[in-house]
N, C-alpha and C positions, 0 to 999 in steps of 0.2 A: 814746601821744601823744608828739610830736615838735615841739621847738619851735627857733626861730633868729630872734634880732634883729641889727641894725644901727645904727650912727649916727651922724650927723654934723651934730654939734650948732652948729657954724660956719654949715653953711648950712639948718638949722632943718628937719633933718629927721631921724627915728626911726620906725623900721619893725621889728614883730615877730608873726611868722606863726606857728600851733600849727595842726598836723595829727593827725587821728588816720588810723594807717595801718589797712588790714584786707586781711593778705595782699601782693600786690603792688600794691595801689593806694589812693589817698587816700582816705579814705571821707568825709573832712570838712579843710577848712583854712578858719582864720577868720585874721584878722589886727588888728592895733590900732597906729595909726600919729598921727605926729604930724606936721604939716608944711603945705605950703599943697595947692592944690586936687590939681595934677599928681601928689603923691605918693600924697594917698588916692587918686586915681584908679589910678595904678599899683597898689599895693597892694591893691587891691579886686579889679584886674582880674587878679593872678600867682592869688590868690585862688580865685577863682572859677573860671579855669582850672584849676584843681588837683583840686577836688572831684569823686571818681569817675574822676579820671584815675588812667593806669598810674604805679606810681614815674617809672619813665624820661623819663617828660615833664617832669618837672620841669630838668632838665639840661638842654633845648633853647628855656629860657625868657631870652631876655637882655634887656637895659634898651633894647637900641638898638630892637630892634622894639618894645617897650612905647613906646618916644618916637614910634616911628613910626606907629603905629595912634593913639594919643593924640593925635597931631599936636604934639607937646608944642616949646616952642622949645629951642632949644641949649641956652640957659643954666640950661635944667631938667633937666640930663644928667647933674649932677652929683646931684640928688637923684633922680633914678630910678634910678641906680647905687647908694643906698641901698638899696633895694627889691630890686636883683638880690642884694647884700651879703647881706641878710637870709636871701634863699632858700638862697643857697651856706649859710649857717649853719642852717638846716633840712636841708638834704642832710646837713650833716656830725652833724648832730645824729643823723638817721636811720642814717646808716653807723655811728656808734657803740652803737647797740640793737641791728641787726641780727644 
């Protein structure tokens, strides 16, 4: 199990995702987040992507397309950049087991 949080408590958000790997690929990633609607929405949705996916997808996951499929406004870019923060610190957490 691999885990990476985030946060930025200024603008009320906290994001921390746990995967368990099996092999090359995520076999499960949950997450537990605090923030308004936009961030659990992100955070559910890096998530969910993740499960069953290859490692390497995780790398091609960035906050701008989560804003952009969410529809999410500007001014919530700075809390979905939470959420990408978080995943970079499961990567790193993961490159450190490996």
């Amino acid at each position: 199990v691999v885990s990476g949080e985030a946060a930025a408590l200024d603008r009320g958000a906290w994001v921390q995702f746990a995967a368990r790997v099996d092999g090359e690929r995520f076999a499960d990633c949950r997450f537990r987040a605090f923030g308004c609607p936009h961030t659990l929405a992100a955070a559910s949705l890096v998530a969910g992507r993740l499960r069953g996916a290859p490692l390497s997808a995780a790398s091609s996951i960035k906050a701008a397309s989560i804003a952009q499929e969410l529809d999410a406004p500007a001014e919530k870019m700075g809390r979905l950049l939470v959420v990408e923060d978080a995943l970079r610190a499961l990567l790193a957490d993961l490159g450190r087991v490996q």
